[in-house]
N, C-alpha and C positions, 0 to 999 in steps of 0.2 A: 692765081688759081683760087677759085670759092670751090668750098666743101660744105655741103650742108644736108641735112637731112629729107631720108625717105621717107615718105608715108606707107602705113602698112601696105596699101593697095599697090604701091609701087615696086614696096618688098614681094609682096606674093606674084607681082606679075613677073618677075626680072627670074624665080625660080623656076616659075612652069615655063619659064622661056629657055634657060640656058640647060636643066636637071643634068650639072654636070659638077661639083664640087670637092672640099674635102671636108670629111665627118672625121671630129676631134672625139679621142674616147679616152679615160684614166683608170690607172686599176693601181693602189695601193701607192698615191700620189707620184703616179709617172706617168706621164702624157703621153699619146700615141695619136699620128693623123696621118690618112691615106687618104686619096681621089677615088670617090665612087661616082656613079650614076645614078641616079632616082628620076621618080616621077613626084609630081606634085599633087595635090589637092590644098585647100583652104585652110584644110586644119591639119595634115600629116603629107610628111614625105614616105614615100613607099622605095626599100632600095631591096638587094639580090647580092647573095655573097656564097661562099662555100667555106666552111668548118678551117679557124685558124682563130692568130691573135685578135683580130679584129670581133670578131662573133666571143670568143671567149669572154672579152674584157667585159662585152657589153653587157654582155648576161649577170657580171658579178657589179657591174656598177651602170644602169642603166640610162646616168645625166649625161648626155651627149649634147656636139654642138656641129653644125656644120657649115660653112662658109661657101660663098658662091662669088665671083668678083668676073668683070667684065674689064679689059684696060684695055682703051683704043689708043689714049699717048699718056703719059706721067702728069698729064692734068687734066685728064677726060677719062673718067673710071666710075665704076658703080660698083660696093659690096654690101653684101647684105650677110647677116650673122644671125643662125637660129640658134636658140637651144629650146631641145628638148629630153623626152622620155622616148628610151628604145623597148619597142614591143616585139617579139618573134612572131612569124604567123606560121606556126608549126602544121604538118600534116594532119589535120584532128575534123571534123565533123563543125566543131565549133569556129572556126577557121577558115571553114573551107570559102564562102562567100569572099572575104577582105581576102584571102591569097589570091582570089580566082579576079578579084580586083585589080590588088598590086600587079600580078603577071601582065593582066591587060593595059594597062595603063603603061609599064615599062617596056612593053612588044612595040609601044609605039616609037618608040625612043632605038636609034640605029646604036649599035653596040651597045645595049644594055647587061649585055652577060658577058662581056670582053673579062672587066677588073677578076670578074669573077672566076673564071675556068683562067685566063692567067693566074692567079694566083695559087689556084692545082695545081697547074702544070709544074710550077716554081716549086712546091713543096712536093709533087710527085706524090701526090695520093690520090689518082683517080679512082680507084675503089672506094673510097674511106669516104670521099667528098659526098655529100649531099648537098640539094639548093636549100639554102638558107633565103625564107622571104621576112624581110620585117617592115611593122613601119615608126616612125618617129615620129612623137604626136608634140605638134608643136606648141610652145610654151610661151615664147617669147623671140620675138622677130625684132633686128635695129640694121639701120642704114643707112650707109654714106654714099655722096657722089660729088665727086670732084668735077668743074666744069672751066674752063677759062676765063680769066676775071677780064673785062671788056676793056678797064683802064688800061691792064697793064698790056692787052692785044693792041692795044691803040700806039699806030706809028709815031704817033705826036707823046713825046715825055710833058707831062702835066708840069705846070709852073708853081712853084711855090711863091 
């Protein structure tokens, strides 16, 4: 197997393609990571959640990382790893354009509000929940991809 590097354009193509990962979050050095859905853009992921640990954490410590991986067999894989800053795009005037964005851009995307109203359901606070839009202004993008090494696919064992 060779593992070698992505180039950015390859990382940002591989997330507007899959917007299906997991966003790592910490609060008070204890790690936490869930599977969300997002959408993409160049410079921010756009995700959708509802009032729990995940939105709390984020808010008290907003360096977040989130991971996307593709694995078709254990030597043909691609991951990519962001980190960034978590921004809320609250209900506000000032906001209202980049939410009216994010929602659009995540409409496109089938089950984009699944993670989300599941995790109501699970804590049972349909009342209480409101949509939480944020986005994740990204900071720093690295990538791997693992591919078949041709030697070692080769029916012929190499002679020393």
């Amino acid at each position: 197997m060779l593992v070698g590097e992505m180039s950015q354009q390859e990382c940002k193509e591989l997330l507007a393609r899959l917007g299906f990962g997991r966003l790592a979050c910490a609060q008070e050095n204890r790690p936490y990571i869930v599977p969300i859905y997002f959408a993409s853009e160049p410079d921010r992921l756009y995700g959708f959640a509802t009032m729990g640990q995940k939105i709390e954490w984020m808010r008290s410590n907003p360096i977040v990382c989130v991971e996307v991986d593709e694995v078709r067999s254990p030597i043909d894989w691609v991951s990519v790893v962001v980190t960034g800053r978590y921004e809320e795009l609250p209900e506000t005037d000032e906001y209202l354009k980049q939410r009216e964005r994010a929602e659009a851009l995540l409409e496109k995307r089938s089950l984009w509000w699944e993670a989300g109203l599941a995790a109501a359901q699970t804590r049972g606070k349909f009342d209480r929940d409101r949509a939480v839009f944020y986005c994740i202004h990204l900071e720093e993008i690295t990538g791997r991809r693992a591919s078949p090494d041709p030697v070692e696919a080769s029916p012929h064992p190499a002679r020393t």
